[in-house]
C-alpha positions in Angstrom: 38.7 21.3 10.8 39.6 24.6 9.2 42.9 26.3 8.9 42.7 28.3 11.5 41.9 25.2 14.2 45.0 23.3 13.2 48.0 23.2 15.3 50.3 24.9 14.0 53.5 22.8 15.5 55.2 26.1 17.1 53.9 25.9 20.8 51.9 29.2 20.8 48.6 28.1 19.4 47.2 28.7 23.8 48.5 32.0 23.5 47.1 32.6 20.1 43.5 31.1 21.6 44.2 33.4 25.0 45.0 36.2 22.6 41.7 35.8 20.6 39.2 34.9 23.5 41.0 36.6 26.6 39.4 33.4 28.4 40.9 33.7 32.0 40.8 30.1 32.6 43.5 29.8 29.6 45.2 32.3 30.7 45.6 30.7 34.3 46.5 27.2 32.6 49.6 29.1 30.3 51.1 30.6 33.5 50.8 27.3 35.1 52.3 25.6 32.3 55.4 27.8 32.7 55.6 28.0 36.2 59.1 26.3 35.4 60.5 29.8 34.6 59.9 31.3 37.9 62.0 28.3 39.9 66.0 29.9 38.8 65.1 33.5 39.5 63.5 32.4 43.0 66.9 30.4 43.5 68.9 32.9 42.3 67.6 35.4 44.9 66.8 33.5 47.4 69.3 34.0 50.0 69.3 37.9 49.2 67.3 38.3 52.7 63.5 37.9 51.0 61.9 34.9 51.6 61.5 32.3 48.6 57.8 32.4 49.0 57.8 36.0 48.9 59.7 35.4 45.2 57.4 33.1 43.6 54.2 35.4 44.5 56.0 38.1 42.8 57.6 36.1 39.7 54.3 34.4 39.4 52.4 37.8 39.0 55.3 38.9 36.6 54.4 35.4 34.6 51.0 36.7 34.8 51.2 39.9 32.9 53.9 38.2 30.9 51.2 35.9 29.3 48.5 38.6 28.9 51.3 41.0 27.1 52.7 38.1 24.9 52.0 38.6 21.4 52.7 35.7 19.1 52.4 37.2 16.2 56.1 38.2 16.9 57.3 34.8 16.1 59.1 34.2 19.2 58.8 31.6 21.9 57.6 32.4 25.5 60.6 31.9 28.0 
């Protein structure tokens, strides 16, 4: 295993592979693996008169362009 295959231990090596190949099907697992984030803003605005469906379709695209805009180079974690 080279350097550059080993974990490095700070929970963005998915984004750094995402970041390299820009393979969709990692892409789709990261959002999913986050979906957690989206569950207090659809609470939060859920009784503002917009169904809570309605907010996870539109936090769950937000998650989406989150991922593909998320540069870990930064040094910061995803939330």
């Amino acid at each position: 295993m080279s350097n550059a295959d080993e974990p490095s231990g700070d929970g963005l090596d998915g984004f750094r592979r995402y970041r390299e190949t820009g393979d969709r099907r990692l892409r789709n697992q990261l959002v999913e693996d986050h979906q957690s984030l989206v569950e207090p803003y659809v609470r939060r605005f859920d009784h503002k008169g917009v169904s809570a469906d309605d907010l996870r379709q539109v936090a769950l695209i937000a998650t989406i362009k989150a991922v593909e805009r998320f540069d870990p180079d930064y040094g910061v974690t995803f939330s």
